[in-house]
N, C-alpha and C positions, 0 to 999 in steps of 0.2 A: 731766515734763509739769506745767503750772500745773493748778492747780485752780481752780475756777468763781471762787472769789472772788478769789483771786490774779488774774486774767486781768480781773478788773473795777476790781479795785484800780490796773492795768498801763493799762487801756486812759484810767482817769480821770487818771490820770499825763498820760499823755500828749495828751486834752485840756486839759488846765491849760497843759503845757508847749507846744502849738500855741496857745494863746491869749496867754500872755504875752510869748511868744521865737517869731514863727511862722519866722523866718531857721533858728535853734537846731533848731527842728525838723526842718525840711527838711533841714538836711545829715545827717539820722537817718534820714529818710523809708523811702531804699531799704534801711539795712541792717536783713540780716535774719540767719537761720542759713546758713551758710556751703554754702555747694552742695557736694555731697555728693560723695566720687573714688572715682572706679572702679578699685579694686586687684584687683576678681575677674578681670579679664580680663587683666592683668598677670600676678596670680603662675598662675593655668592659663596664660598664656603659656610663663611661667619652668620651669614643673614640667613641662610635656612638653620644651622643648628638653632639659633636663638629665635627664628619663627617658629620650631617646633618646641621649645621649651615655652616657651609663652602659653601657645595650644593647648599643648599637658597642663599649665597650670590653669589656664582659664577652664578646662574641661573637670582636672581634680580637685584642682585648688579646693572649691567652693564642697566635694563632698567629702575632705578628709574632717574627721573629729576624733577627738580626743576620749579616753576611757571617760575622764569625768562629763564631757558633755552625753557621753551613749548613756550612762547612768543615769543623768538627772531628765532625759527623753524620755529614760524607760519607764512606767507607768505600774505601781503594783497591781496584781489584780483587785478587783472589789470585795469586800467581804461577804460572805454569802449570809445571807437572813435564814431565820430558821423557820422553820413552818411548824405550824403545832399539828 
């Protein structure tokens, strides 16, 4: 932030500068501080998709297998005895 005399010092700048170069000025007129970006609604965008993909994984992750693991799980049946 300027202070009081800073911002008097600033403003008499730039009536001198409107009075000798009024062209000079104008193409100065509109800039100012840079308009300000909205990153709060971006990264809370970011942070819940990627807290829910985390979720998904920690909930699926651990129960997806693959054909040869369901295979070598599966257990044949017993063979049956015979009875006389």
């Amino acid at each position: 932030m300027l202070s009081e005399s800073e911002r008097e010092t600033l403003h008499e700048i730039q009536r001198k500068l409107s009075g000798d170069d009024p062209d000079f000025a104008r193409y100065f007129h509109g800039v100012g501080p840079p308009a300000p970006v909205v990153h709060r609604q971006s990264a809370r965008a970011s942070f819940v998709v990627v807290t829910e993909m985390v979720i998904a994984l920690a909930v699926v992750g651990p129960n997806i297998l693959t054909d040869t693991q369901i295979s070598a799980l599966t257990v044949p049946p017993a063979p049956r005895r015979r009875t006389k």
